[in-house]
VEXGU-54671 format. One record per residue (C-alpha): z negated, x, y negated; residue number from 1; residue in three letters. Coordinates in Angstrom, 1 decimal, m for minus. Example, Ala and Ser with C-alpha at 12.3 -4.5 7.8 and 13.67 -1.06 7.14 Angstrom:
REM residues 2
<site pz="m7.8" px="12.3" py="4.5" k="1" r="ALA"/>
<site pz="m7.1" px="13.7" py="1.1" k="2" r="SER"/>
***
This chain:
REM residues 197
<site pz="m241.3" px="211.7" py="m152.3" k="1" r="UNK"/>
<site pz="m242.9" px="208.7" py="m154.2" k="2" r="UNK"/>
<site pz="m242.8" px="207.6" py="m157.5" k="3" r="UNK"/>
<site pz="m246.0" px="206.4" py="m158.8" k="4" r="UNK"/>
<site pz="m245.8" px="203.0" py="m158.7" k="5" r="UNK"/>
<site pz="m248.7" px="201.4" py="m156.6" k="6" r="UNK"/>
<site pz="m247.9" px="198.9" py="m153.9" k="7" r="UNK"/>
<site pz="m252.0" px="198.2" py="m152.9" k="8" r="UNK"/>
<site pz="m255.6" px="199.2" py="m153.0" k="9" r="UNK"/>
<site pz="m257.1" px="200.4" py="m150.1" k="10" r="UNK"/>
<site pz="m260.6" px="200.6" py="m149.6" k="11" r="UNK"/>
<site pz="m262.3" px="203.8" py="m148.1" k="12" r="UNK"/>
<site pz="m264.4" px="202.7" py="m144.9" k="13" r="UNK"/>
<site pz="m265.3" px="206.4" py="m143.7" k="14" r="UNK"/>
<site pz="m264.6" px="210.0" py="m144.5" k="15" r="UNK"/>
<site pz="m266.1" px="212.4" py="m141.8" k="16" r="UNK"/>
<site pz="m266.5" px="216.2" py="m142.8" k="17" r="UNK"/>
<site pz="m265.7" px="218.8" py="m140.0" k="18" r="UNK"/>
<site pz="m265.4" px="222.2" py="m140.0" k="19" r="UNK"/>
<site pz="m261.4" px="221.9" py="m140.3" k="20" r="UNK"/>
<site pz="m261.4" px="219.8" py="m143.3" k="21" r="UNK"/>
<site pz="m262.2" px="215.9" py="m142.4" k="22" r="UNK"/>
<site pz="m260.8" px="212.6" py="m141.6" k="23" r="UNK"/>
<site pz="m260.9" px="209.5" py="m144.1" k="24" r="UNK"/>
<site pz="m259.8" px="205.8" py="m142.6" k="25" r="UNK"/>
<site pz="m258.4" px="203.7" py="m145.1" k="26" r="UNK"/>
<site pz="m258.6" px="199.8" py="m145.0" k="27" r="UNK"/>
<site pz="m255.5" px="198.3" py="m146.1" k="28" r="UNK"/>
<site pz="m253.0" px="195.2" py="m145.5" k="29" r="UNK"/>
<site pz="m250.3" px="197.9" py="m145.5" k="30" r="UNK"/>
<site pz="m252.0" px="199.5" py="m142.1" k="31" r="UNK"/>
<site pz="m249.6" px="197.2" py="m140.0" k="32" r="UNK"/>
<site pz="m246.7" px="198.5" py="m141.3" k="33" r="UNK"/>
<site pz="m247.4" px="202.1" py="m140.5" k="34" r="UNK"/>
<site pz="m246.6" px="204.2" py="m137.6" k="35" r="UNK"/>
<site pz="m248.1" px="207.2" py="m136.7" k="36" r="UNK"/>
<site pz="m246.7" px="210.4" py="m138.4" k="37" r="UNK"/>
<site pz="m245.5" px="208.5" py="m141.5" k="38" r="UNK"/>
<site pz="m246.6" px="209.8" py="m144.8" k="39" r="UNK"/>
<site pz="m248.5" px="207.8" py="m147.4" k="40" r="UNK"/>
<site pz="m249.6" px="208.8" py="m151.0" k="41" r="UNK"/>
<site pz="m253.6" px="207.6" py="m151.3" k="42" r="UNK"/>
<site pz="m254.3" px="208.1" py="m154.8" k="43" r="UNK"/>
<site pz="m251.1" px="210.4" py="m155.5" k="44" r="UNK"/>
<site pz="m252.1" px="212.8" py="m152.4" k="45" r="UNK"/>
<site pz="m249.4" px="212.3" py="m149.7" k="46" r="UNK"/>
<site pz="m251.1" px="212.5" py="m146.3" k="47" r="UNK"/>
<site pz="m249.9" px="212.2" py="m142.5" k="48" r="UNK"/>
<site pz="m250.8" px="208.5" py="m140.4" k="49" r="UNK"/>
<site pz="m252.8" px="209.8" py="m138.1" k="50" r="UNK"/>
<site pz="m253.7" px="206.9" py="m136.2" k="51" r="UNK"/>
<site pz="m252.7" px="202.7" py="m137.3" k="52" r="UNK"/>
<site pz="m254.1" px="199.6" py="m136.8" k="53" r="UNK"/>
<site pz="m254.0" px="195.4" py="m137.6" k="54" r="UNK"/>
<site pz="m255.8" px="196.8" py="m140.6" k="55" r="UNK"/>
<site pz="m256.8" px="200.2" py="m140.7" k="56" r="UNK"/>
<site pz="m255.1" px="203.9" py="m140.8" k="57" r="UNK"/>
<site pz="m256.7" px="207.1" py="m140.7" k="58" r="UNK"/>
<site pz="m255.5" px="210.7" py="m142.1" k="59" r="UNK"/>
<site pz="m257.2" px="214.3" py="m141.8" k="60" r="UNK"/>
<site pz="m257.5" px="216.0" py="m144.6" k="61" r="UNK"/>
<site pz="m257.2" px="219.5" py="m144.9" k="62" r="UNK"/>
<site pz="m259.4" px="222.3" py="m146.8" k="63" r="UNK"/>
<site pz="m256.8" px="222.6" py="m149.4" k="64" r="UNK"/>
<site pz="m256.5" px="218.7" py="m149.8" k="65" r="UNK"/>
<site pz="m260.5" px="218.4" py="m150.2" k="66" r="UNK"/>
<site pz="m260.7" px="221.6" py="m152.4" k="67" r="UNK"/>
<site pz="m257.8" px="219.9" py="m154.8" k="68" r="UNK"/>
<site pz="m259.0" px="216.4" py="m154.4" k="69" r="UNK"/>
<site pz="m262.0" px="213.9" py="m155.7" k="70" r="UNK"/>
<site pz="m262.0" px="212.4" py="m151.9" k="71" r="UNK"/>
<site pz="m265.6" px="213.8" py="m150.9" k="72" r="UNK"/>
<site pz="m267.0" px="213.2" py="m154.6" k="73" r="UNK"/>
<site pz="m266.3" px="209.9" py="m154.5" k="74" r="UNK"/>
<site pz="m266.7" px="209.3" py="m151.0" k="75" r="UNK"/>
<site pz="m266.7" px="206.2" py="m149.0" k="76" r="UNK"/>
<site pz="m266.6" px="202.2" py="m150.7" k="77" r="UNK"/>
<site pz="m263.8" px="203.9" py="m153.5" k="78" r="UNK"/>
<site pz="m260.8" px="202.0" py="m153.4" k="79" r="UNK"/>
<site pz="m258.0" px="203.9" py="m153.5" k="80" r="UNK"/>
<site pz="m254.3" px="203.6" py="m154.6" k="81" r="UNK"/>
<site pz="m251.8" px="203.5" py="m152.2" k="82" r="UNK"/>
<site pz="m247.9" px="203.8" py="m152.3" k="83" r="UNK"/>
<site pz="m245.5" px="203.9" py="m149.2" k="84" r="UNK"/>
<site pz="m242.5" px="207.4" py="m149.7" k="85" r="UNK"/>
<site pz="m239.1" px="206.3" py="m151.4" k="86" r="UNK"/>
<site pz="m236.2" px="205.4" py="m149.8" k="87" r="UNK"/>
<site pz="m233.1" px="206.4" py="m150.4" k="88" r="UNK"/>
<site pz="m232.4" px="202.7" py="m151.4" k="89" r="UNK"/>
<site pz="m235.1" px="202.5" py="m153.8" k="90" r="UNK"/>
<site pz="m235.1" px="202.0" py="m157.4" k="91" r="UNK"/>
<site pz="m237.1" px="204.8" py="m159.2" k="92" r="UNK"/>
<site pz="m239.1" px="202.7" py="m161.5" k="93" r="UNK"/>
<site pz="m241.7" px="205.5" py="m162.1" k="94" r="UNK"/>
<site pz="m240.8" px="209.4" py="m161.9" k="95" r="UNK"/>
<site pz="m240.6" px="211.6" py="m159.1" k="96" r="UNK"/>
<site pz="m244.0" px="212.7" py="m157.5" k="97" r="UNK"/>
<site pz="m244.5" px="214.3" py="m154.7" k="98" r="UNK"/>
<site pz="m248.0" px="213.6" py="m153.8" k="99" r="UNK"/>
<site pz="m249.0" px="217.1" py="m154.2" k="100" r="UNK"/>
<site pz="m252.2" px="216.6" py="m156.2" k="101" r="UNK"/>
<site pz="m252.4" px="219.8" py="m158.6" k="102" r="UNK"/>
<site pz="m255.9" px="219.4" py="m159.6" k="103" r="UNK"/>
<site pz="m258.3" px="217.1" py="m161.3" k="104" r="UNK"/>
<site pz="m258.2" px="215.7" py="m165.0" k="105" r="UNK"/>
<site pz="m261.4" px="214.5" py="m166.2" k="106" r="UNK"/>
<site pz="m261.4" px="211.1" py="m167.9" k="107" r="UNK"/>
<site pz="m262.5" px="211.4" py="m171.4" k="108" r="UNK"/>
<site pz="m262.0" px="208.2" py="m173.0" k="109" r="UNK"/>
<site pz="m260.8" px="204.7" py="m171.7" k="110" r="UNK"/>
<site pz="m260.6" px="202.1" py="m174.4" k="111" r="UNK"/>
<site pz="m258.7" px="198.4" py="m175.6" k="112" r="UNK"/>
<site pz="m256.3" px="199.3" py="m177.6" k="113" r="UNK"/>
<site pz="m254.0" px="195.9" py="m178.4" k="114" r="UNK"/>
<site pz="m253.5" px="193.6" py="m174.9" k="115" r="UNK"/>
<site pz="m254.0" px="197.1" py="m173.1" k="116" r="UNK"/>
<site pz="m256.0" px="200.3" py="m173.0" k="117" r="UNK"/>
<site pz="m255.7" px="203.8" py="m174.1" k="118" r="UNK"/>
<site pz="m256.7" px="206.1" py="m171.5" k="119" r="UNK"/>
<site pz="m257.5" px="210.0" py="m172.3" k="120" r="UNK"/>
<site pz="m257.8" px="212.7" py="m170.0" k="121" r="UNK"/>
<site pz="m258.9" px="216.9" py="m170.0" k="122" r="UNK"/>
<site pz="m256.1" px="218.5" py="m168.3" k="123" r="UNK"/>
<site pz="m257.6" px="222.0" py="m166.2" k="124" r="UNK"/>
<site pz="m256.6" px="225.1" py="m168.4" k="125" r="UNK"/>
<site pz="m254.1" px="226.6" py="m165.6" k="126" r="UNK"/>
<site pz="m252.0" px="222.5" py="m166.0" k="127" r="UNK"/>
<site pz="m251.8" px="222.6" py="m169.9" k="128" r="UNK"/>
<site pz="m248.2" px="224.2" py="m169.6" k="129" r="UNK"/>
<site pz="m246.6" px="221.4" py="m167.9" k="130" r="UNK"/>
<site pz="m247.3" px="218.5" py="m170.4" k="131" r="UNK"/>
<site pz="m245.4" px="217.2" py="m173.1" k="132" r="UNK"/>
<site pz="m245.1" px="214.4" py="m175.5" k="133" r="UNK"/>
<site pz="m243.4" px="211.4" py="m174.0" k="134" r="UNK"/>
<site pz="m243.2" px="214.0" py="m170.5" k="135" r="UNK"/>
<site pz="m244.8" px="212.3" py="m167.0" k="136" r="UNK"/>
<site pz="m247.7" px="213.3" py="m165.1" k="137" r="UNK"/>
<site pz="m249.4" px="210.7" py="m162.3" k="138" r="UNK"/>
<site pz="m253.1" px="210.2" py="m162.3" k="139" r="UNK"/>
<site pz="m254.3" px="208.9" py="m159.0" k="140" r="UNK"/>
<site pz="m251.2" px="208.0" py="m158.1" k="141" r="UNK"/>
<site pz="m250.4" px="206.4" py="m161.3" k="142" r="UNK"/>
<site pz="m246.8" px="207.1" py="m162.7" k="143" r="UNK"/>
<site pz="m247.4" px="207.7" py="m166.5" k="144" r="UNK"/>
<site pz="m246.5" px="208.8" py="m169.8" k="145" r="UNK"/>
<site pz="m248.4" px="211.1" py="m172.2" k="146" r="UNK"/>
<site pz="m248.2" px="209.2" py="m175.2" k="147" r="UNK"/>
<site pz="m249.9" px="211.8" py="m177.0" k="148" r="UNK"/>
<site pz="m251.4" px="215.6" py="m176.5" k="149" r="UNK"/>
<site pz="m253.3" px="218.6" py="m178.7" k="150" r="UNK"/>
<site pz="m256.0" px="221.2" py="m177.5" k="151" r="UNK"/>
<site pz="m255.8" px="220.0" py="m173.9" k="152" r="UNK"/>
<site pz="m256.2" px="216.2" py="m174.1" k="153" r="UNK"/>
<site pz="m253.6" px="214.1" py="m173.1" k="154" r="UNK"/>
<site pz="m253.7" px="210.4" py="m173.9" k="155" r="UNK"/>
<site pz="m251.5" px="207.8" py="m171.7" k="156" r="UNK"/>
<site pz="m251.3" px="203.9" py="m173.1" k="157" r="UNK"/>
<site pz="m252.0" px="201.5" py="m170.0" k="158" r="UNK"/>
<site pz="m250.3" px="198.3" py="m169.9" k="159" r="UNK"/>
<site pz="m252.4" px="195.2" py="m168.9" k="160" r="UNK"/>
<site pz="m250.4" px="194.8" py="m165.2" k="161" r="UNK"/>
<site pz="m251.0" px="198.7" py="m164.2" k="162" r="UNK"/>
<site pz="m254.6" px="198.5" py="m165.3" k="163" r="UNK"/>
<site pz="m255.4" px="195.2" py="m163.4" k="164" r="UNK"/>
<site pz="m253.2" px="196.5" py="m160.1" k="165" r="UNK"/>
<site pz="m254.4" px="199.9" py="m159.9" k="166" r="UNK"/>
<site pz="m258.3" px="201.4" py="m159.4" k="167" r="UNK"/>
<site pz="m258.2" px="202.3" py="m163.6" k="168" r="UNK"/>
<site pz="m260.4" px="199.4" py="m163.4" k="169" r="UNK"/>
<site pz="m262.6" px="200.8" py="m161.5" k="170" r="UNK"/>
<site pz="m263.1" px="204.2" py="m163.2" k="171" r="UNK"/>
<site pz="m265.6" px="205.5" py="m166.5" k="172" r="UNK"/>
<site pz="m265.6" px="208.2" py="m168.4" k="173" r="UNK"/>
<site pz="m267.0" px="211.5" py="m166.9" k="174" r="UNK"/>
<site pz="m264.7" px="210.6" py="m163.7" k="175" r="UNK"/>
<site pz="m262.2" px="213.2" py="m161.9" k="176" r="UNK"/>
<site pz="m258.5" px="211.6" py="m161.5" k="177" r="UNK"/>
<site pz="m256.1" px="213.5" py="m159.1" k="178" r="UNK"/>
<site pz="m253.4" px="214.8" py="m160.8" k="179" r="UNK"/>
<site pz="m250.0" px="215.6" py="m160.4" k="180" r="UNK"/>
<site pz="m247.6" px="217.5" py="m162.9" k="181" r="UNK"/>
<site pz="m244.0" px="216.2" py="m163.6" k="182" r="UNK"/>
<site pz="m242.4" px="218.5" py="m160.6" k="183" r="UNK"/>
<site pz="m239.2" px="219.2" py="m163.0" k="184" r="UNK"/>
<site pz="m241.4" px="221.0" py="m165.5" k="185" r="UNK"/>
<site pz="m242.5" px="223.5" py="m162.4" k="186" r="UNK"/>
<site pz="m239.0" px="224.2" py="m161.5" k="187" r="UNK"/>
<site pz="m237.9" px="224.8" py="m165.4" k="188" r="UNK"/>
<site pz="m241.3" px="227.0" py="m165.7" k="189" r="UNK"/>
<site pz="m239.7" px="229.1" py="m162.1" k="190" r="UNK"/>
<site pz="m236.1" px="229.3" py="m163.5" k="191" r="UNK"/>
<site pz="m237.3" px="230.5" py="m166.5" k="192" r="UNK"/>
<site pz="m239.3" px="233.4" py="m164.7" k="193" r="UNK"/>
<site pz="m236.8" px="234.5" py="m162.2" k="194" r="UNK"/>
<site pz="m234.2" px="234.7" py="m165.4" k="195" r="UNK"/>
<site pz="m236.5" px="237.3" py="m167.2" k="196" r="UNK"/>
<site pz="m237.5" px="239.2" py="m164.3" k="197" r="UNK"/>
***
């Protein structure tokens, strides 16, 4: 369990395609601190430390993570979000995500609006369900809320720190972000359904 809030940027130094699915190694200062077998949410996908070094993991990814993911698109030299799992101590200063990426959002707009930015995204038909107005959602990891939504656009405001500490930076229109729907509007959607069956 995570909750959206970015602790670093790796950096993507390979991603090798297999017949299995493939293996990505991550450059990162938080390599150290992992052991093998720990999870880790790279931008909002949790995956398994497969192997660790002074300043490198790796993690396999498999064909359900690649066919849900932007990974191969982007490919290596992407930097990429990273955010160790919550403790049980932590303060939850985002919402809970699970790193289950549900799909990908296409970025439609990004613009200044006041000291930050205005970011717009086209949620995939089969996700529309599960936003709301002032509801969460994480975008590559990002813990955020839709600030606005009609016809299938939702529309986050950025502030200054998350845009500058995150890869939003990085990213232009036309871009795929991983996305991840607020995990307490599955469960209401589920209830719902097993009360009218």
């Amino acid at each position: 369990m995570f909750t959206g809030i970015v602790t670093d940027i790796g950096s993507v130094v390979a991603l090798v395609s297999h017949a299995g699915g493939a293996r990505i190694a991550i450059e990162s200062d938080l390599a150290s601190d992992l052991g093998v077998g720990e999870s880790i949410a790279v931008n909002g996908c949790c995956l398994t430390v497969t192997s660790c070094g002074e300043n490198r993991f790796t993690a396999d990814l498999s064909p359900e993570t690649l066919s849900r993911t932007a990974f191969e698109r982007r490919g290596t030299g992407q930097d990429v979000n990273l955010e160790r799992p919550l403790q049980l101590s932590d303060r939850l200063g985002g919402h809970l995500v699970q790193g289950h990426v549900d799909g990908l959002a296409l970025l439609t707009g990004l613009s200044a609006e006041g000291d930050g930015y205005r970011l717009v995204v086209d949620v995939p038909e089969l996700l529309r369900r599960y936003i709301a107005v002032k509801g969460s959602f994480a975008l590559d990891g990002i813990s955020l809320t839709v600030a606005d939504y009609h016809e299938g656009r939702a529309a986050v405001a950025v502030i200054p720190y998350t845009f500058r500490h995150t890869t939003l930076r990085q990213r232009t229109v036309g871009d795929p972000l991983h996305l991840e729907v607020d995990v307490i509007a599955r469960y209401v959607e589920a209830l719902t359904r097993t009360e009218e069956a």
